[in-house]
Structures are given as structure tokens and as C-alpha cells.
C-alpha positions as CSV (number, residue, x, y, z in Angstrom):
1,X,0.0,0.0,0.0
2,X,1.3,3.4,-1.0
3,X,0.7,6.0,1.8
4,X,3.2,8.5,0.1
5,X,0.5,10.7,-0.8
6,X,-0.7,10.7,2.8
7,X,-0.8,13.5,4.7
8,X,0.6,13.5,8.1
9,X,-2.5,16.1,9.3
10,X,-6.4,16.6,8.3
11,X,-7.5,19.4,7.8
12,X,-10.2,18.9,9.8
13,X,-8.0,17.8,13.0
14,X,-6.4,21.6,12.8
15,X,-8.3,24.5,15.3
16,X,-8.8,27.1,12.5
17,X,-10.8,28.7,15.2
18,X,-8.0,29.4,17.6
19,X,-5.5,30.0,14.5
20,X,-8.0,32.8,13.3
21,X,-8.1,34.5,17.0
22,X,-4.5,34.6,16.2
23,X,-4.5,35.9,12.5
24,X,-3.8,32.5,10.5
25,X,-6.5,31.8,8.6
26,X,-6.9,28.6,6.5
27,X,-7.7,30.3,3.3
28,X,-5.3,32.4,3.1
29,X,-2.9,29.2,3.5
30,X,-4.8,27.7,0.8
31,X,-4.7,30.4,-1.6
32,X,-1.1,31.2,-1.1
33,X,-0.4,26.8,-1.5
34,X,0.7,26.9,1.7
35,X,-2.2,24.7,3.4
36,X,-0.8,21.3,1.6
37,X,2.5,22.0,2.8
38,X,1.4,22.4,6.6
39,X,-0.6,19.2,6.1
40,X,2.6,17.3,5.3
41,X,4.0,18.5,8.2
42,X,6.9,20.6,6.5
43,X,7.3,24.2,6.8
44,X,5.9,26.8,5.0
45,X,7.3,29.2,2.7
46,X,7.8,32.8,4.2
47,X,4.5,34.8,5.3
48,X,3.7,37.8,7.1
49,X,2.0,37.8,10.0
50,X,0.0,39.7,11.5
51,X,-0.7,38.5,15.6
52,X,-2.4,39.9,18.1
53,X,-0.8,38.2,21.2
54,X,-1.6,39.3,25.2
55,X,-3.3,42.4,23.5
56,X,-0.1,43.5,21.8
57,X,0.7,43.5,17.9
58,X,2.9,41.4,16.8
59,X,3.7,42.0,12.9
60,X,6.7,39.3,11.6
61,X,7.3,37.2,8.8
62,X,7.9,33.6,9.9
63,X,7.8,29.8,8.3
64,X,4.9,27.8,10.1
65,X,5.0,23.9,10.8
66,X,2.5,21.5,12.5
67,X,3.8,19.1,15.0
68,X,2.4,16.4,17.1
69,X,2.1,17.5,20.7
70,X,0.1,14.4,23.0
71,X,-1.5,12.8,19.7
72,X,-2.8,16.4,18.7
73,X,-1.2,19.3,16.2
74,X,0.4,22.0,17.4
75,X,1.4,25.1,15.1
76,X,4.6,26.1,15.3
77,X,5.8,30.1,14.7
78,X,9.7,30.0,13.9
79,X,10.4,34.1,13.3
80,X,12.7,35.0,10.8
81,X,15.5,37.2,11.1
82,X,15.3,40.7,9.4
83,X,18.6,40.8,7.9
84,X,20.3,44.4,8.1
């Protein structure tokens, strides 16, 4: 059996709800082709973000990634460096 086409995470196991309170929205992943990458588990290309986190703003451009944290996805945010 071939599970190479397999991804790692459903869509439907993800929390768009909390990811939207956050500014990550699932259709701007899947307009941008960044969804399917997430699914796989890899990390994303570049994109701008734009948080709102303990009431402050937070504006970056970071790579996202889903891990497995207890049996469930969790979204990781890895910042990238401005470079000077």
C-alpha cells in the first residue's frame, strides 16, 4: 500500500478557530499553496504575520510547521531574522 500521498495532518483535526483569533486563517494558507505544505507536516514558505498576542501586535514574517504534541497538532511560529 502506497501512503506516500498521505498527509501527516487533516484538515479537519487543525483548530482554525483558535488560529484565526491569532490571524492565521486557513484560506489564506490555501490560496497562497501553503495549506498542503502544513498538512505534510513541512514548513511553510515565508509569510507575514500579523498577531495579536496578550493584546499587543505582533507583525513578523515567519515559516509555520505542524507538530504532534500528546496525539494532537500544534502550530509552530519559527520568526525570521530581518537581515540588516
Amino acid at each position: 500500500m502506497n501512503d506516500k500521498n498521505k498527509a501527516p495532518f487533516k484538515v479537519e483535526d487543525v483548530n482554525w478557530d483558535e488560529l484565526s483569533g491569532i490571524g492565521i486563517l486557513k484560506d489564506e494558507l490555501e490560496q497562497t499553496g501553503e495549506l498542503e505544505t502544513l498538512l505534510q507536516g513541512e514548513k511553510t514558505g515565508v509569510v507575514s504575520l500579523s498577531l495579536v498576542l496578550l493584546g499587543v501586535d505582533v507583525v513578523m514574517d515567519a515559516t509555520l510547521q505542524l507538530v504532534r504534541k500528546n496525539d494532537s497538532p500544534l502550530l509552530e511560529i519559527i520568526g525570521i531574522n530581518p537581515t540588516q
